[in-house]
C-alpha positions in Angstrom: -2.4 -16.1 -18.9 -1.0 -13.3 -16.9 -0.5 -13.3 -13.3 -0.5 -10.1 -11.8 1.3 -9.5 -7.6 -0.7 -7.4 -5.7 1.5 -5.9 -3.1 0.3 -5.5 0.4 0.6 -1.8 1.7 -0.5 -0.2 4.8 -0.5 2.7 6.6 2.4 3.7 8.9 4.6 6.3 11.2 8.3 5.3 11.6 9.2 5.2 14.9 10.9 7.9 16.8 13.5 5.8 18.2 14.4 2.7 15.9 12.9 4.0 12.6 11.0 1.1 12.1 7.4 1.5 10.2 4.7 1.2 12.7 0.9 0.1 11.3 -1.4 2.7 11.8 -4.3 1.3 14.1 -8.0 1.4 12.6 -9.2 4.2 15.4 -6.7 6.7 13.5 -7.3 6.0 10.2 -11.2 6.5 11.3 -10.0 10.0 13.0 -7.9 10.6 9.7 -11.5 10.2 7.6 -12.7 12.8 10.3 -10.3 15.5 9.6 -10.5 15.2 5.8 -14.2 16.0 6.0 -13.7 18.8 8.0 -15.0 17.7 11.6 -14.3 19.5 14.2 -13.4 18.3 17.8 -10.8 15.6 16.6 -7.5 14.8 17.8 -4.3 15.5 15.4 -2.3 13.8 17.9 -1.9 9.7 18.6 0.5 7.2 20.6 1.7 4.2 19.6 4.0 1.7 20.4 6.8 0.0 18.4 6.3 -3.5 18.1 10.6 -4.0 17.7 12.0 -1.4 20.1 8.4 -1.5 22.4 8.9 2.6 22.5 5.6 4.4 23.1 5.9 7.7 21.2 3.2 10.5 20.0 2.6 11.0 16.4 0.9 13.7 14.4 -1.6 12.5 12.0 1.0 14.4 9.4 3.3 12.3 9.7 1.3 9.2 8.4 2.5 7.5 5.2 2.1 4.8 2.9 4.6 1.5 3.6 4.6 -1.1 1.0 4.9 -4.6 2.0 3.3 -6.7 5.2 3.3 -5.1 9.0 6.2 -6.5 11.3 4.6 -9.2 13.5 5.2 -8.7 17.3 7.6 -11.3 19.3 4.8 -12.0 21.6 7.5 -14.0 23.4 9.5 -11.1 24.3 6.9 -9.1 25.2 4.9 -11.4 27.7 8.3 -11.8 29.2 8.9 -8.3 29.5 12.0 -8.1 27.6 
């Protein structure tokens, strides 16, 4: 019997200031689905924030990629606290 791993991927930008992968939200993947059909009106353009550095930065849906492994959990601790 063989047991096969199925890795977890997702999709990501990397941060503008720390590099680290940030999960692309459902909303832009939908608005990525828009643009490959070829509907007009929709934004190339999103903000999100970095759950380690808490950065808020714009990214272009080109700049959307593939990250293989699971999504960095944020410290929820540090964040209520406004650290």
């Amino acid at each position: 019997m063989t047991t096969e791993t199925v890795k977890e991927c997702y999709l990501d930008v990397l941060c503008s200031r720390c590099g680290e992968p940030i999960p692309i939200p459902p909303r832009v993947v939908s608005l990525q689905n828009e643009i490959a059909n070829g509907e007009t009106n929709v934004q190339f353009g999103f903000t999100l924030r970095c759950r380690l550095c808490e950065e808020e930065g714009v990214y272009l849906m080109s700049e959307i990629d593939k990250f293989q492994g699971e999504p960095r959990k944020r410290n929820v601790k540090t964040w209520a606290a406004g650290v």
